[in-house]
VOPAGU-2260 file (C-alpha; in pm, 1 decimal, decimal comma):
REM VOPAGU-2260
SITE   aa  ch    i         X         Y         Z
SITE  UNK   A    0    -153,9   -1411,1    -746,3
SITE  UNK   A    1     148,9   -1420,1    -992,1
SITE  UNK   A    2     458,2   -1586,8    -870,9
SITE  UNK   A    3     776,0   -1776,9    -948,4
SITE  UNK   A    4     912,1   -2053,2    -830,5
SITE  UNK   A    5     755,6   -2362,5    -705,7
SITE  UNK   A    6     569,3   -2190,8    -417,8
SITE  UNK   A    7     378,0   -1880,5    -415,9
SITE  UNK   A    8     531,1   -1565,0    -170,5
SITE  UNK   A    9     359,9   -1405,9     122,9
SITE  UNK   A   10     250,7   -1027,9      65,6
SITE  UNK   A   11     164,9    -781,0     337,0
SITE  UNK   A   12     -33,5    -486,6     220,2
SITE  UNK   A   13      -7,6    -215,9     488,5
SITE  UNK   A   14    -232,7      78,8     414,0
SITE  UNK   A   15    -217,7     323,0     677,3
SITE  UNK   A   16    -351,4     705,1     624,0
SITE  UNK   A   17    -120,9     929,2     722,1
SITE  UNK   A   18     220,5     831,1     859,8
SITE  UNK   A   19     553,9    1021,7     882,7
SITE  UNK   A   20     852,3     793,3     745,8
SITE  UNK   A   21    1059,4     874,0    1058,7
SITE  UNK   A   22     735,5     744,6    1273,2
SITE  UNK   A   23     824,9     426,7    1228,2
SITE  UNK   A   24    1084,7     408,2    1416,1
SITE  UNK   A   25     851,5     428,9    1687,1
SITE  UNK   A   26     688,4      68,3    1633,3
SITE  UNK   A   27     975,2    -184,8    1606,4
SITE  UNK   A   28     744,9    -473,5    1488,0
SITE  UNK   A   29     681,8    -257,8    1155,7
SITE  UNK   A   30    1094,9    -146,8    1131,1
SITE  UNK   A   31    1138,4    -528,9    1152,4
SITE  UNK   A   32     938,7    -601,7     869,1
SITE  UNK   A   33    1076,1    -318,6     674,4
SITE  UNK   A   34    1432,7    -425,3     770,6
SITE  UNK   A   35    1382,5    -812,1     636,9
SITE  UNK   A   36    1170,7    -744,8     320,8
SITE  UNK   A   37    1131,8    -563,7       7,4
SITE  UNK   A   38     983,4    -197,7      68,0
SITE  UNK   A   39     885,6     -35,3    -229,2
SITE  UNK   A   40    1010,7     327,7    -183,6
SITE  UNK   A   41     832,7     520,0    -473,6
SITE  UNK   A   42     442,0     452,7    -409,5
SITE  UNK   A   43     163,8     630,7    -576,2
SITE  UNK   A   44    -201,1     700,8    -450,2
SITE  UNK   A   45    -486,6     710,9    -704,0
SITE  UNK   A   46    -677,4    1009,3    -484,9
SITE  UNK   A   47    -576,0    1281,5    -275,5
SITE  UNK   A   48    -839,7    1145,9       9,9
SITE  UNK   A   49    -882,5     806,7     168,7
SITE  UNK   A   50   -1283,7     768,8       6,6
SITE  UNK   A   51   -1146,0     803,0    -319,4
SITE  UNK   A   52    -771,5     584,8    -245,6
SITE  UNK   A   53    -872,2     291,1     -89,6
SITE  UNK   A   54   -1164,0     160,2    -297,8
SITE  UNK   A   55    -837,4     226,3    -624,7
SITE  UNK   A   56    -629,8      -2,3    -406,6
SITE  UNK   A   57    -879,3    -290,9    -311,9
SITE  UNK   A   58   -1026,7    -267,8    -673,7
SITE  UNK   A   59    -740,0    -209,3    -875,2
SITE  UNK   A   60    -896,2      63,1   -1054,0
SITE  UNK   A   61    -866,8     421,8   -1083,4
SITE  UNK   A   62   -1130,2     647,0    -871,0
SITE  UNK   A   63   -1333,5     759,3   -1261,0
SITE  UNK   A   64   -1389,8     364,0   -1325,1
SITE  UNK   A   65   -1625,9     338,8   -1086,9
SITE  UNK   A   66   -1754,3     655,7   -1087,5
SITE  UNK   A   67   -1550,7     883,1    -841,5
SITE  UNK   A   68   -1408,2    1158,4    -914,7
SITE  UNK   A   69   -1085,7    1284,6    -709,5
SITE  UNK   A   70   -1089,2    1596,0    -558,8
């Protein structure tokens, strides 16, 4: 982890599948969050499928690196 300042900050990753941006709404403990933080609005996925996203996000590496290839 990469930080400044003399201690480190707490990040929440918060993968979820398929959500709505209006759904949220629905579950205040996640508007909270979202209302107190930084949300980063422009987000790209490395697959058009969760078998081929996930492993990019928990690796850091695109779907080809380790032998997927998106459909």
């Amino acid at each position: 982890m990469i930080w400044t300042g003399s201690s480190p900050s707490t990040i929440v990753l918060i993968t979820v599948d398929a959500l709505r941006y209006d759904a949220l709404s629905w579950m205040p403990t996640l508007q909270a969050l979202a209302d107190d933080n930084t949300v980063v609005q422009d987000c790209y996925s490395a697959g058009s499928n969760t078998p081929t996203a996930m492993p990019s996000i928990m690796q850091s590496r695109l779907p080809t690196d380790y032998g997927l290839i998106p459909v």
